[in-house]
N, C-alpha and C positions, 0 to 999 in steps of 0.2 A: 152017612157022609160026615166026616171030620168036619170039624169047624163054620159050619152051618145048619140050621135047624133045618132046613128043604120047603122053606112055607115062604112066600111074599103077598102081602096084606097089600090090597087094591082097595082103597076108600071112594067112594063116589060120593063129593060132598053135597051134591046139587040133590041125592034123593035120600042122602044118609045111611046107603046102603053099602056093605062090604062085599065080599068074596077074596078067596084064599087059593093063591096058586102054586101049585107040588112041583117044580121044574126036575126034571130028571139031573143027573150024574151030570153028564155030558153037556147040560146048558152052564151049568156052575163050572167045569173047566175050560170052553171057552169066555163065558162072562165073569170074572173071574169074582167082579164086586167092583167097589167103590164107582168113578167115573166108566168102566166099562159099564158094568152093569145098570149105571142111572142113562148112559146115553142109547144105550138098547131099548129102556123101554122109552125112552122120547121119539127115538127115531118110530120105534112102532109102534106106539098109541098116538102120535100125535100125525096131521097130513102137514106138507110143505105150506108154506105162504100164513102161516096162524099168526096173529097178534099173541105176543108173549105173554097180554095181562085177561087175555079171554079165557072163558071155560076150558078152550078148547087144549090149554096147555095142560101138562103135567108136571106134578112135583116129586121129583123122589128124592126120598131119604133112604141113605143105606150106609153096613161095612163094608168089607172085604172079607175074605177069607181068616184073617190075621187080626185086623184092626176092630177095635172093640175089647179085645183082652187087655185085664190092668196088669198091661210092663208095657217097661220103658219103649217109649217110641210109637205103642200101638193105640194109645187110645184118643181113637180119630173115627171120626166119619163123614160122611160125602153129600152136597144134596146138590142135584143136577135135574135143570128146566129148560126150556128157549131161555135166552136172557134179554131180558126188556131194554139191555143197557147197549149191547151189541147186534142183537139179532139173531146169531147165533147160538151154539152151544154152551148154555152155563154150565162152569161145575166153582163149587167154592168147598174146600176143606176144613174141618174146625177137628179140634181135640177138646178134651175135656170129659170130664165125668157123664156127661149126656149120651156118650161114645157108649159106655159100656154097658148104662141103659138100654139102649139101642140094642145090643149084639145081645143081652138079657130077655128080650122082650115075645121071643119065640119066631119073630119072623127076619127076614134076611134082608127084606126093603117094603118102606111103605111107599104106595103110590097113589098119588094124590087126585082124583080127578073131577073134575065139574068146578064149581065153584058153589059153596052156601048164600044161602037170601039173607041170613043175616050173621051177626057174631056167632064161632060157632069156637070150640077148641075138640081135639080128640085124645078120650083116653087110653091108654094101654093098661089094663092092670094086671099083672099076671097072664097075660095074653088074650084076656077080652076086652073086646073094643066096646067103647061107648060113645055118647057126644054130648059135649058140655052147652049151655047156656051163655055167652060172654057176652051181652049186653053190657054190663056192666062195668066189665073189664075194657069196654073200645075206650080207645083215646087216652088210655094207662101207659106208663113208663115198662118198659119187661121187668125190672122190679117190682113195681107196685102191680104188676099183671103175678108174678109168683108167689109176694106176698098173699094176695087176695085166694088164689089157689089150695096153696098151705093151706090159710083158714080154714078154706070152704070141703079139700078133700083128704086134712091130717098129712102125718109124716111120712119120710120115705119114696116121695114122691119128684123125678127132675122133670125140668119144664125148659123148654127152646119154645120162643114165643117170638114176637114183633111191638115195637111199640110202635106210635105216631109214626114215623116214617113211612116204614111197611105200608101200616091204613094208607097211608096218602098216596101209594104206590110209587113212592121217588125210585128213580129209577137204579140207584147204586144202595137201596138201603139193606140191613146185613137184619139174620136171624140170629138172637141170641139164647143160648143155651147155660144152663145153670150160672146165671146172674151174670159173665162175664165173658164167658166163649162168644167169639161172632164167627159164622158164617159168613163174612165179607164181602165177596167176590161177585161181581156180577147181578146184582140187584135182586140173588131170592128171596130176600124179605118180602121185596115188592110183588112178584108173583104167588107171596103167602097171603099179602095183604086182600089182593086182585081176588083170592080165592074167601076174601071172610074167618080165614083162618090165623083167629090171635094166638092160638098157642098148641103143641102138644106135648101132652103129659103122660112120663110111662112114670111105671111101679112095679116093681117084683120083677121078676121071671130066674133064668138059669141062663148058664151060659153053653152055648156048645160044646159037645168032648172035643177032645184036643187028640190028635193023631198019636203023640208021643208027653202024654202028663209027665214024665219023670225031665225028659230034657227043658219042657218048658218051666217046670217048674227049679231046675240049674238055673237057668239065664233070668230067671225073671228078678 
């Protein structure tokens, strides 16, 4: 499949456990990516009537088919939960270099589920998942949460994180990704907060083949 890897990474933070799922052809051309694809899995991992800041929510981060590649226009991604601020469907869009991390990272959407007992962050490195300690990190600025990262896991690495807001689960507060992108819309910080999750952090990967490399690489 052009322009996706065919993997979506399900985190279960409440056991620290993963699993990887292969959707067929036909799931990617109706789900196409961005808000389709994060509202598909809300509608179906999550039941009616849930408290948006409970376990029982989902966080997804994803691209599209497109978005994620560096040119112009595309490098964006999606993250879509209930939203604590309406009740409804969240989706908030952000660009930026975290984008392309993202579409790099070997899988097509992470989805977030449970909640951790304590600070936790998750990492991507080259497409193995890990999870961090952030103790230390609660109650840091998303600067001083990236700063402290750098240190602790070297170079090369983008981080979309939460500061105090988030923690406190305000209800409009935004996720920010490499120091200044916000995901604004709709209070997912606060459903990142909800979940104990100060921040996640990818590194390396490849990006998807592209259907037609010579034209994209004309336009880009």
């Amino acid at each position: 499949m052009f322009g996706y890897h065919g993997r979506i990474l399900h985190v279960d933070l409440s056991t620290r456990t993963t699993r990887v799922e292969q959707p067929d052809a036909r799931f990617y051309r109706i789900s196409a990516g961005g808000g389709l694809l994060g509202t598909y899995y809300l509608l179906r991992e999550t039941a009616p009537g849930i408290d948006p800041l409970s376990p029982d929510n989902v966080l997804v981060f994803c691209n599209s088919v497109v978005a994620g590649y560096p040119a112009a226009g595309l490098v964006r991604y999606v993250v879509t939960a209930k939203s604590p601020l309406t009740g409804g469907v969240g989706e908030t869009r952000c660009e930026g270099r975290w984008a392309v991390s993202l579409k790099k990272s070997g899988y097509d959407a992470i989805v977030l589920h449970g909640a951790a007992d304590q600070p936790t962050g998750l990492l991507i490195d080259h497409g193995a998942v890990s999870f961090l300690e952030m103790d230390a990190e609660w109650g840091k600025t998303v600067g001083e949460t990236t700063d402290a990262l750098e240190a602790r896991l070297g170079g090369g690495i983008d981080v979309a994180a939460i500061g105090p807001a988030g923690e406190q689960r305000v209800r409009f507060a935004s996720i920010v990704s490499s120091r200044t992108h916000q995901a604004q819309r709709m209070g997912m910080g606060a459903v990142m907060g909800a979940k104990h999750l100060k921040a996640i952090v990818l590194r390396g990967g490849e990006l998807p083949q592209e259907a037609a490399p010579a034209t994209y690489a004309r336009i880009n």
